[in-house]
PADO-55745 format. One line per field, with one value per residue (C-alpha): x, y, z; residue in one letter. Coordinates in steps of 0.1 Angstrom, whole numbers, plus 5000, padded with zeros to 4 digits. Example, Ala and Ser with C-alpha at 12.3 -4.5 7.8 and 13.67 -1.06 7.14 Angstrom:
<rs>
east	(5123 5137)
north	(4955 4989)
up	(5078 5071)
pafi	(a s)
</rs>
This chain:
<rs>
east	(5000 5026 5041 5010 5003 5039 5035 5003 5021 5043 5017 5013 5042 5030 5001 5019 5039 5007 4993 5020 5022 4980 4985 5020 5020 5045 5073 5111 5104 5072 5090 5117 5095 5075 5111 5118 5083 5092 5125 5104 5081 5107 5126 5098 5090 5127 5120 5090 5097 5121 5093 5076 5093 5061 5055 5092 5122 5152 5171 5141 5136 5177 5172 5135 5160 5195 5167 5148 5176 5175 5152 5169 5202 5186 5173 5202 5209 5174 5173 5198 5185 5157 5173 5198 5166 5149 5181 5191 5164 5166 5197 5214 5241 5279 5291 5315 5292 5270 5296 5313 5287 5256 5267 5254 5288 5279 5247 5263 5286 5260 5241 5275 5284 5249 5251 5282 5268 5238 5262 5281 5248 5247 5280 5286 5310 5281 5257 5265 5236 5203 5191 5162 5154 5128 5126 5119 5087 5070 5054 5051 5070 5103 5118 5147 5176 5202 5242 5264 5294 5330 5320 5297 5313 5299 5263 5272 5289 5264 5245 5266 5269 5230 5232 5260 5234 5206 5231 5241 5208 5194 5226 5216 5180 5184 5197 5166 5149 5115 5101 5074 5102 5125 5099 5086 5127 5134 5103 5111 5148 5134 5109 5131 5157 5133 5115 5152 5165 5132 5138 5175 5160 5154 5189 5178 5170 5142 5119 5112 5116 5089 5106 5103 5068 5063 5090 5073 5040 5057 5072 5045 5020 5051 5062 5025 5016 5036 5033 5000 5007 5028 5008 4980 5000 5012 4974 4970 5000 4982 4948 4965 4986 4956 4939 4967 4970 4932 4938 4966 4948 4922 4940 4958 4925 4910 4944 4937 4923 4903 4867 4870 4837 4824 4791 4773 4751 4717 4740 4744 4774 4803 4832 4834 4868 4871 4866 4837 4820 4832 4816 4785 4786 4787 4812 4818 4812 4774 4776 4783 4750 4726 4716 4732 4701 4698 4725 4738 4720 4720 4693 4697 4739 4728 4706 4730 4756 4731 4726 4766 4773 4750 4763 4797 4785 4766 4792 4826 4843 4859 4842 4863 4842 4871 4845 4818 4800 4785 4770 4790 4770 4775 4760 4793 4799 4832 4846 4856 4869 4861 4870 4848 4861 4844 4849 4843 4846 4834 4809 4798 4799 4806 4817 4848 4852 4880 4869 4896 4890 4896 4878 4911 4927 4892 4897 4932 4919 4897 4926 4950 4921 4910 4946 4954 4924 4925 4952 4967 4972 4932 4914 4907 4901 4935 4949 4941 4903 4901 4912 4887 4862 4868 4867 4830 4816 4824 4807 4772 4780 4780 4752 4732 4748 4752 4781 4810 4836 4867 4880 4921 4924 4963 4974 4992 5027 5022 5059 5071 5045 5056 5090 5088 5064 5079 5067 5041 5022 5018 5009 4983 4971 4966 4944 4921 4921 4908 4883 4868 4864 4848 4818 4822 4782 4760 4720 4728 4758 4749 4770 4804 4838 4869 4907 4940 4963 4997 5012 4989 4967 4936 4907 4867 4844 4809 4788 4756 4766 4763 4797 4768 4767 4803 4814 4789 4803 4837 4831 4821 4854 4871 4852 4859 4891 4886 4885 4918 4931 4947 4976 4991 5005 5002 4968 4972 4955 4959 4943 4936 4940 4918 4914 4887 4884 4845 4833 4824 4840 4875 4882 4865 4895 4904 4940 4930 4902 4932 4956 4933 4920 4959 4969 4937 4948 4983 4967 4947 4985 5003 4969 4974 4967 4930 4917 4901 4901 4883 4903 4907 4926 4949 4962 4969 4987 5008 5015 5032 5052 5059 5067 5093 5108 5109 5131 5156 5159 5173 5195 5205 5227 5241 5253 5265 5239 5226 5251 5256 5254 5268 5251 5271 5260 5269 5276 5262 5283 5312 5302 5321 5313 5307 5296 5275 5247 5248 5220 5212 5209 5197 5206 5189 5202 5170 5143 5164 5170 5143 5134 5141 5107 5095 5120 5123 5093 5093 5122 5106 5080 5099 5125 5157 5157 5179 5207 5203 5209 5236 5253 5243 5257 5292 5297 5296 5314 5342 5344 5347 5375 5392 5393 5405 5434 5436 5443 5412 5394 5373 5339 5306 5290 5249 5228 5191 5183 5149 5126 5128 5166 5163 5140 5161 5174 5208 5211 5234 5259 5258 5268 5296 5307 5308 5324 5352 5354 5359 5380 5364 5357 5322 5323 5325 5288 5254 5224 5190 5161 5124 5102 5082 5099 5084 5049 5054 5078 5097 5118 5131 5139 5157 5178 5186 5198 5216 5239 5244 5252 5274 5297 5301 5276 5256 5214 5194 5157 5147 5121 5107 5072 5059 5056 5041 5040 5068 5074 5067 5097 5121 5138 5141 5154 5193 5197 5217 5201 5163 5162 5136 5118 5119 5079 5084 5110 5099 5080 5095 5096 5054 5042 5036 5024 5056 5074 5054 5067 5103 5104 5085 5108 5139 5126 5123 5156 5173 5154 5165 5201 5197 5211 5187 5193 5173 5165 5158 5170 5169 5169 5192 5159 5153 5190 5188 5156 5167 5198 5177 5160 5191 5194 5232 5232 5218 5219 5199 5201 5215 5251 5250 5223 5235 5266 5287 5312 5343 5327 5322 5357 5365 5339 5344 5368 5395 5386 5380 5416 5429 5443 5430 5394 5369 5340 5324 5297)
north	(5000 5022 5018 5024 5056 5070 5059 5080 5111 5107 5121 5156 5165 5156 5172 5201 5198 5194 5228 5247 5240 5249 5278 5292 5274 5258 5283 5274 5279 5261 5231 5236 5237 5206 5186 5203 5187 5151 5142 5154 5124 5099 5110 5101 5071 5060 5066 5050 5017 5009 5000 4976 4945 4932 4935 4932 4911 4927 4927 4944 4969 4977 4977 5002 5019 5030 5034 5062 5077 5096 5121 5132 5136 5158 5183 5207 5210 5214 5238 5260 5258 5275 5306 5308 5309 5332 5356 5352 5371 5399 5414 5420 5448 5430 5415 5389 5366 5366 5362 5337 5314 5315 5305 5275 5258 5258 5244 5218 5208 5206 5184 5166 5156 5145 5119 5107 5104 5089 5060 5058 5045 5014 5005 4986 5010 5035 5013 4980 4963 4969 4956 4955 4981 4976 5007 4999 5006 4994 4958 4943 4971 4972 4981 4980 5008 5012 5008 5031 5018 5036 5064 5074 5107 5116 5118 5140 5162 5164 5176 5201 5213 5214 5243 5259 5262 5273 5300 5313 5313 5333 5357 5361 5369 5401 5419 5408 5438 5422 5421 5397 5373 5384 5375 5345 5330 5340 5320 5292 5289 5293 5265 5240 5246 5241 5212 5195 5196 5184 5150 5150 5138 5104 5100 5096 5056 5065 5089 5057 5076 5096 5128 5126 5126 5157 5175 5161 5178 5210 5215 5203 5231 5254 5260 5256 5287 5313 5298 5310 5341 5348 5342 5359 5389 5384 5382 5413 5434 5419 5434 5466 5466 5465 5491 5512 5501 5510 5544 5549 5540 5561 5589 5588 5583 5615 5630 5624 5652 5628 5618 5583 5561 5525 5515 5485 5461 5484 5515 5522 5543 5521 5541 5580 5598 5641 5652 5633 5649 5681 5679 5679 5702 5671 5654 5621 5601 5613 5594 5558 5539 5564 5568 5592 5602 5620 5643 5651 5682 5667 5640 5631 5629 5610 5584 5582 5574 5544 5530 5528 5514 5489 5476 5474 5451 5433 5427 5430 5450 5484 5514 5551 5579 5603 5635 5641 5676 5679 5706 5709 5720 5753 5751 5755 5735 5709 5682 5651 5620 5588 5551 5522 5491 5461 5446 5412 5411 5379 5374 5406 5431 5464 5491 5515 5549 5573 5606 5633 5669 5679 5714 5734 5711 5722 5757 5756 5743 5768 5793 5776 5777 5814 5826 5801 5821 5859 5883 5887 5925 5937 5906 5909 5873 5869 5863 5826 5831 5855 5832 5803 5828 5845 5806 5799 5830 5825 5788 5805 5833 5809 5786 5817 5837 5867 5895 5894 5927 5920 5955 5958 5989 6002 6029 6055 6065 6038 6031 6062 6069 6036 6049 6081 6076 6045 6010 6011 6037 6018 5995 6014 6032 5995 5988 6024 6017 5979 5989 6020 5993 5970 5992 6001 5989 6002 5991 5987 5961 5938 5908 5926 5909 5930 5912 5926 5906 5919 5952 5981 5959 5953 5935 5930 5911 5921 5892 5901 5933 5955 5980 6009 5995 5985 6022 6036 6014 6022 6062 6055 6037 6070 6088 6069 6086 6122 6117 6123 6093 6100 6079 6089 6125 6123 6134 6123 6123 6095 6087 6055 6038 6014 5984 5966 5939 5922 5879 5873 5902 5904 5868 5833 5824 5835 5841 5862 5887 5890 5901 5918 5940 5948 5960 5983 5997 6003 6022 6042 6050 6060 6080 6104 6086 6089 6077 6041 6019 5997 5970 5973 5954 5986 5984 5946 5959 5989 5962 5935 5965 5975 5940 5936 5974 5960 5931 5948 5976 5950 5939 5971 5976 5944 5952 5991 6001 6024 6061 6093 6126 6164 6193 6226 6253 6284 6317 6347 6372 6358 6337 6305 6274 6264 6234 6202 6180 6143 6131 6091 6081 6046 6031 5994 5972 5958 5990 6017 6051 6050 6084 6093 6101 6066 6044 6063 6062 6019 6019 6036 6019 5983 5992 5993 6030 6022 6003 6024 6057 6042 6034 6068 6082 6064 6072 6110 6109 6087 6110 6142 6132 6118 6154 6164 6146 6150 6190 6206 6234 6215 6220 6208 6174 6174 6142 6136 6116 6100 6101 6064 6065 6096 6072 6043 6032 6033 6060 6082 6053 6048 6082 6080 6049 6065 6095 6074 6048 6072 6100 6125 6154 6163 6196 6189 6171 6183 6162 6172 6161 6170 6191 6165 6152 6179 6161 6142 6132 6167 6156 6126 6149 6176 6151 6131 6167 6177 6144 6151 6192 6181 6156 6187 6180 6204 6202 6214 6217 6204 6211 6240 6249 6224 6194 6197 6227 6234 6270 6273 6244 6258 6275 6246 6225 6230 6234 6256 6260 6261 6252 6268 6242 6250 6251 6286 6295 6292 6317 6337 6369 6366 6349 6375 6341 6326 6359 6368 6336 6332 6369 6354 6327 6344 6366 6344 6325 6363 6366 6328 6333 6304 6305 6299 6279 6283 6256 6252 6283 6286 6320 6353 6372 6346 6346 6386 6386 6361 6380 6412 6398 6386 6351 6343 6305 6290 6261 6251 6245 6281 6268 6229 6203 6170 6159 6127 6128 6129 6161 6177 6178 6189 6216 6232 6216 6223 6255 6268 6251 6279 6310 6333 6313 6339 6334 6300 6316)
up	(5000 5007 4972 4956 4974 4971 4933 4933 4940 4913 4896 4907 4893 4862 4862 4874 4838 4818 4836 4830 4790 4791 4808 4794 4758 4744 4749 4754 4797 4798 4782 4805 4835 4822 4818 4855 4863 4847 4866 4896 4889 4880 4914 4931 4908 4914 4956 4954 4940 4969 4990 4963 4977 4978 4936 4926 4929 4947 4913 4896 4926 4919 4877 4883 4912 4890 4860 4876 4896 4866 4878 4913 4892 4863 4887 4886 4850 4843 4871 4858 4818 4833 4847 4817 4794 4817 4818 4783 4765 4790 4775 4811 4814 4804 4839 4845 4862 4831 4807 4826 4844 4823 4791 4769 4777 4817 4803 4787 4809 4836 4814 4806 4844 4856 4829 4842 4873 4863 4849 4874 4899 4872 4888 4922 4930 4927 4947 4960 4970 4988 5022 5043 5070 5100 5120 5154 5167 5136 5130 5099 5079 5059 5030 5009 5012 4986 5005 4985 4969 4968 4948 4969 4969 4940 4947 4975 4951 4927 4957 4966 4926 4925 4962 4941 4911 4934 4951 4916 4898 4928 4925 4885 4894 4910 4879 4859 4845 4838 4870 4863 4855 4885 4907 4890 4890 4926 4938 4919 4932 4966 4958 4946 4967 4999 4976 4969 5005 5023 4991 5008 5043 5025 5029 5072 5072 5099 5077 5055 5022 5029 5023 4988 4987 5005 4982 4956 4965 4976 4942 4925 4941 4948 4915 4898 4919 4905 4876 4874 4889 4863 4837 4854 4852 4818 4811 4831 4811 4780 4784 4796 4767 4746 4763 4761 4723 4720 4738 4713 4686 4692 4699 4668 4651 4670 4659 4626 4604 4582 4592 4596 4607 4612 4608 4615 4591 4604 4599 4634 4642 4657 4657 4649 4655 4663 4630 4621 4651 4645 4604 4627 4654 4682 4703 4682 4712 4708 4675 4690 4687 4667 4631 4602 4595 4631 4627 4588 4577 4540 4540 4502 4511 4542 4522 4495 4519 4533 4501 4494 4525 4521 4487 4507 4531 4508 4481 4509 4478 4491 4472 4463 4456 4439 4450 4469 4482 4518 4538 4574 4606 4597 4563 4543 4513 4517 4492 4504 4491 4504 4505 4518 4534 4541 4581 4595 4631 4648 4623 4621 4593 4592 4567 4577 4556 4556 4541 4534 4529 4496 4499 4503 4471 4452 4464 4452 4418 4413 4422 4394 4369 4375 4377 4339 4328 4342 4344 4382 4377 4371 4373 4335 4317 4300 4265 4269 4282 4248 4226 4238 4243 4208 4197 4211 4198 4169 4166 4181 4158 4125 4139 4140 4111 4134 4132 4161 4169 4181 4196 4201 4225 4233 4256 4238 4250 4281 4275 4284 4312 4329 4322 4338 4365 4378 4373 4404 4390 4355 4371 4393 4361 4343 4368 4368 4333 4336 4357 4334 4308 4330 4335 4302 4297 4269 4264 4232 4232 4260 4250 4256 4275 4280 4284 4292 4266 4286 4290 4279 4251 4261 4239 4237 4220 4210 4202 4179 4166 4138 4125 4138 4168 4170 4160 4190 4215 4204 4208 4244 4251 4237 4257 4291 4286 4287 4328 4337 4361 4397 4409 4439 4437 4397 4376 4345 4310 4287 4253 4238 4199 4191 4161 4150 4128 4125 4114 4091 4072 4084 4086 4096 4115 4149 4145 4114 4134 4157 4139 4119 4147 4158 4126 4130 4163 4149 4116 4149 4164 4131 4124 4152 4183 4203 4175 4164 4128 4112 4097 4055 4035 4026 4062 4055 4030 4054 4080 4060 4048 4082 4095 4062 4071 4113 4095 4077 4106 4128 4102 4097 4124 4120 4083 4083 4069 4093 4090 4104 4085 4099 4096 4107 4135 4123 4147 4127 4144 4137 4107 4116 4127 4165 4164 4146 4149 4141 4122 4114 4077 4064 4029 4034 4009 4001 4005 3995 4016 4042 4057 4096 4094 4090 4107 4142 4151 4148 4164 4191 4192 4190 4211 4188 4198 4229 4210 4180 4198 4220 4186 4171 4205 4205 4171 4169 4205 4186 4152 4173 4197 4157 4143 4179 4174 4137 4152 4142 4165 4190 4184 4201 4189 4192 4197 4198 4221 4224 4253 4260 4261 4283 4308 4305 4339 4329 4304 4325 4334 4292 4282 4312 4300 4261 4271 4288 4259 4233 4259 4241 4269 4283 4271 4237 4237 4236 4244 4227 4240 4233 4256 4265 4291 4310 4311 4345 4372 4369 4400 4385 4351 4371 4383 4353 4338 4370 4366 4329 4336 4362 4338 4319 4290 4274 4270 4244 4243 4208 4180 4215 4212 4191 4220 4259 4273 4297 4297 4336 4341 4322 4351 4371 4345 4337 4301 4279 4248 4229 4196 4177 4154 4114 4115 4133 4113 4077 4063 4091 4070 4058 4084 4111 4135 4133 4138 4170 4184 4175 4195 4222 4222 4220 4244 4272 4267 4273 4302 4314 4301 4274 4238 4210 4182 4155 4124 4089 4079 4042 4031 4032 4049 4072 4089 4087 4105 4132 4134 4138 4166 4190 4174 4167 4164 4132 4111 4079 4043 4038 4051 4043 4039 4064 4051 4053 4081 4048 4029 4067 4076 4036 4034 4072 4093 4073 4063 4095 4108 4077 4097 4068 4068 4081 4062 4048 4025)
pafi	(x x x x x x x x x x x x x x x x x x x x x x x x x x x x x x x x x x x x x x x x x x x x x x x x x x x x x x x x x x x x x x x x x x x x x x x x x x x x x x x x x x x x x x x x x x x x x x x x x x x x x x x x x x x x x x x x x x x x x x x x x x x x x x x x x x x x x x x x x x x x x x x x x x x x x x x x x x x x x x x x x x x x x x x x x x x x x x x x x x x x x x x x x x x x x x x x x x x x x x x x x x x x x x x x x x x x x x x x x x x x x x x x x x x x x x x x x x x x x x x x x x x x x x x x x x x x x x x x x x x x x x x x x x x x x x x x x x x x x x x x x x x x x x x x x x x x x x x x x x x x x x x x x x x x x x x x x x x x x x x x x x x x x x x x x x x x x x x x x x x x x x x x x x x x x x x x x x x x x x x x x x x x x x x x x x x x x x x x x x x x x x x x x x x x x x x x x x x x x x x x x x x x x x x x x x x x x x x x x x x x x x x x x x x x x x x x x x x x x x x x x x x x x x x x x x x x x x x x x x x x x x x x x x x x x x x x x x x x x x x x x x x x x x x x x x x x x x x x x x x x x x x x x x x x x x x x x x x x x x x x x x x x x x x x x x x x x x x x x x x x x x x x x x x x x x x x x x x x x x x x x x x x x x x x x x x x x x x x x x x x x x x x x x x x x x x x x x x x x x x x x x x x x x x x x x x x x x x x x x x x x x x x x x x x x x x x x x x x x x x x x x x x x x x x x x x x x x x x x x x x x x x x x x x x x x x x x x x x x x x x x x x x x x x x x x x x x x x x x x x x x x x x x x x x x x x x x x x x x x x x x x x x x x x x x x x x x x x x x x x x x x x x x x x x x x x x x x x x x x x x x x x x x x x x x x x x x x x x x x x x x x x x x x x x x x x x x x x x x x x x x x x x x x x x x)
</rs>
């Protein structure tokens, strides 16, 4: 009986092992612990089978007895496996101890001599036989006791290495950082240990063996305990784990801008996150449980949304919807875009959306496509919006065989405005203009748009028009420029030149009504300015000539073609000369000689003005300072100089640079420039001029009293000389007009301390008239036409360099 109930207990241990897999799966400890659990069972197997004298032989009880012996003398390895795996994954701090003692060799090894010792109980030296033990006091009880052999010793030993093991693993535990595991290892080296040393007492002959059995029941219940403590806590870190994950997740899902939503299979809110709330006015929370229907301000959005979440639950296919308008609580309009994602979730479905706001991206699109289509500056539809617009008027036009104007509408003299009032206050003036035009409504042309093209070119189309009603509505835009316009510190009159070119008439084609219209405006310009055109094919014809003579101007300065020609100043006191004006000349190789008269005003209005007159500029700078040197009398060199080279930003640092290039000295040039630079910005002229006076340079006032009048800035500005224009001039002697103001003129220069210059004189009476009057500089076809810069020096220059020369006519 008492075999079979020590037997019994053999089997708590086991159980113990079987537990411990359920409850900690089969990791690498678990295993360990159920091995640890094993040997526990054969050790008490292996005790337990020295009292079955009464089933076995004595030769079977010693076979089952070194057999099982297995168990006790597995204990320590095992032992220490389990507190090397424990330690292992923990990733300790570098210490000796760790490095040396828990190691897979120590492992090993312990593994390695508990074998050995295991063989050595199959040897009589190990155990030599068994005998019979009665302890006194008991009747009718004995059982067999194993008499060690010689190497004894070593079972004691091995005991001793298995207290060593216990005292190390329990050293080891304390610098476990987990402290789940800590605690779990330190109560399982207590437990053992105590379990191990209460199985030792079988050693005492008197306690029967029994010993065993209780250490077998201690560990068994011992170790299972915080076995399940740990995992109780590892179950209790899970489930906080998770609730922290959840909190997490739903924090980062409040976090997120997007409104993101679940919803079940009756379309029940499940999950709503901050935004989604927010689209509605509520705390999402409020959401959890109730119907779309209850809070989205958009019932047919709201129904829609049913019905698409439905065909996602029914079909489990995820569903995008690129773009999609709602209503927010506030009754703004947003874009969202939405994806739909089917959910199974222990059996149950749902549908998950993700919406993101689009609105600002549809905003931004909007942006991009008004700014492709309108003009930043004024807010005008652009060149692009007039040519599709130009495009579909046309095709209602034809469908309905109706008449369309295209209107081309430029500033006049913008250039130089923008040049001498600064770019700001173009800029400002654009936009007065724009907006005059914008209002520029008639009753009788209601199907009007106006477009700013770039710069100062500004366009409309009239849809349904006749030429009458064209050339009313045209008038009106004249006349919406008699108002002067006030920028800043400036008032300021402007005119306008307008082109129009009318479908069918003018052209079926769009590029051809445009270009049309524009060489219309342009025929306005050369016209006189404040003026408007329609298109004919004669102007066609002008503008192709114009475009062929643009052509072989900028050629011309490439190819010498473009000259400069002298005409003398003559002082009539002392009849000699004092001094010369260049003039440019231009023999084109393919048009012939092209009047001044026709190619400077296109090169002023192309822009070839700038590097023609720097050319004109640093030529007659360059043939002066040659006759210099060449030892004739220095005499003054005159340039015209145009008003958008006078403007140009860096017109005084060119004429410094010319001057130094060609070392001809400042005193020796003369600038003319027309009076009306006087018609704005006089602060910024008076201090263009004060630069140029104080180089040395001389100014003229050119062609005086025929441009904007500037009589009352004459004073300020710092010339030295007016030069009277040849319309004044001729007929001087029977035209009492033209007499009356060449006095006048000359007059008023006395008074300012200028000298007058007067041109185009032709005739004997005509130089004794001006002469009469107190004019002494002159210079006209009486003395010399212009002249090349050879016959100059010929006819005058070396005459004058004659000591006996006096007189040249």
């Amino acid at each position: 009986m008492i075999f079979l109930l020590m037997i019994s207990f053999a089997l708590f241990p086991l159980a113990a092992g079987i537990t411990t897999i359920y409850i900690l799966g089969k990791t690498k400890l678990s295993k360990l612990l159920f091995l640890f659990f094993i040997f526990t069972s054969f050790w008490q197997i292996d005790v337990s089978v020295l009292h079955g004298h009464e089933f076995f032989s004595y030769n079977v009880i010693e076979f089952l007895f070194q057999l099982f012996r297995f168990g006790s003398i597995m204990l320590g390895p095992v032992l220490f496996s389990i507190i090397y795996t424990a330690i292992n994954p923990t990733q300790m701090v570098e210490s000796r101890l760790v490095k040396y003692a828990v190691n897979k060799f120590t492992v090993i090894t312990l593994y390695v001599w508990s074998i050995f010792v295991y063989l050595i109980g199959w040897s009589h030296k190990g155990i030599q036989s068994f005998e019979v033990v009665e302890p006194e006091g008991l009747i009718k009880v004995s059982y067999l006791y194993p008499v060690y052999g010689d190497w004894s010793w070593i079972f004691n030993l091995n005991l001793l290495i298995f207290v060593i093991i216990t005292v190390i693993s329990f050293a080891l535990s304390k610098n476990l950082k987990d402290s789940e595991t800590k605690s779990f290892v330190l109560y399982f080296i207590i437990i053992a240990s105590i379990g191990y040393c209460i199985g030792i007492l079988n050693m005492i002959k008197s306690y029967l063996l029994l010993p065993s059995s209780i250490s077998v029941l201690f560990l068994s219940i011992g170790i299972l305990i915080p076995v399940i403590r740990m995992h109780q806590k590892i179950i209790t870190k899970m489930n906080n784990a998770l609730l922290d994950q959840k909190e997490f997740l739903h924090t980062i899902i409040d976090m997120n801008p997007s409104y993101i939503y679940a919803k079940s299979q009756d379309g029940k809110y499940t999950l709503t996150n901050r935004a989604y709330g927010l689209l509605f006015g509520i705390n999402s929370e409020e959401l959890i449980g109730n119907f779309e229907m209850d809070y989205n301000p958009d019932l047919d959005m709201a129904k829609q949304n049913i019905r698409i979440d439905q065909q996602v639950i029914s079909s489990l296919e995820e569903k995008h919807i690129q773009e999609n308008e709602i209503l927010d609580s506030q009754g703004n309009k947003r874009w969202i875009q939405i994806v739909k994602l089917p959910i199974i979730s222990s059996g149950d479905k749902q549908v998950l959306s993700v919406a993101t706001d689009i609105t600002q991206r549809k905003i931004n699109e909007k942006k991009r496509e008004w700014e492709a289509l309108h003009d930043p500056l004024t807010g005008l539809p652009n060149r692009r919006a007039f040519h599709q617009d130009l495009v579909e008027r046309m095709k209602i036009a034809k469908l309905n065989k109706e008449s369309i104007a295209v209107i081309f509408l430029d500033l006049d003299r913008f250039k130089i405005i923008n040049d001498i009032l600064n770019h700001e206050n173009g800029d400002h003036l654009l936009k007065k203009v724009a907006q005059r035009l914008r209002n520029a409504d008639d009753k009788r042309v209601t199907g009007f748009s106006v477009y700013r093209l770039g710069g100062d070119e500004f366009t409309f189309i009239l849809s349904s028009v006749t030429k009458a009603e064209t050339t009313i509505f045209v008038k009106r835009l004249l006349n919406l420029f008699k108002k002067s316009f006030t920028l800043k510190d400036h008032e300021l009159f402007v005119t306008s030149s307008l082109g129009i070119s009318m479908y069918p008439m003018d052209g079926e084609d769009p590029d051809v009504l445009i270009k049309n219209a524009d060489i219309a405006m342009y025929s306005s310009k050369e016209s006189g300015r404040n003026s408007y055109s329609f298109f004919t094919q004669e102007m066609n014809h002008d503008y192709q000539e114009k475009m062929v003579l643009e052509k072989a101007l900028r050629k011309a300065l490439q190819s010498n073609e473009i000259k400069i020609v002298y005409q003398p100043k003559m002082d009539i006191e002392t009849k000699t000369i004092i001094g010369m004006e260049a003039l440019v000349r231009w023999e084109s190789s393919e048009l012939g000689m092209i009047s001044p008269a026709e190619f400077i005003p296109l090169a002023e209005e192309t822009g070839i003005i700038l590097p023609l007159g720097e050319w004109v500029l640093k030529t007659a700078c360059l043939q002066n300072k040659i006759w210099q040197d060449m030892g004739y009398t220095p005499i003054t060199v005159s340039v015209n100089i145009s008003m958008r080279q006078f403007f140009d930003g860096n017109f005084v640092e060119t004429v410094k640079n010319i001057l130094k290039e060609t070392n001809l000295d400042a005193q020796y040039l003369d600038l003319e420039i027309t009076e009306s630079i006087s018609m704005d910005n006089i602060t910024s002229v008076i201090s263009t001029l004060n630069e140029l006076k104080a180089m040395g340079i001389s100014i003229s006032i050119d062609d005086f009293g025929t441009g904007y009048s500037s009589l009352s800035y004459l004073k300020k500005f710092p010339i030295n000389n007016l030069k009277i224009d040849q319309s004044f001039v001729r007929d001087i002697t029977t035209n009492s007009e033209n007499r009356s103001i060449v006095k006048t003129i000359i007059s008023m220069a006395n008074n300012l301390n200028l000298d007058v210059i007067a041109e185009g004189v032709e005739t004997e009476a005509e130089l004794k008239f001006l002469k009469s009057i107190g004019c002494m500089v002159v210079q006209g076809y009486l003395f010399s036409p212009p002249i090349s810069g050879e016959e100059f020096e010929r006819t005058f220059l070396e005459k004058h360099h004659e000591p006996s020369t006096t007189n040249v006519y």
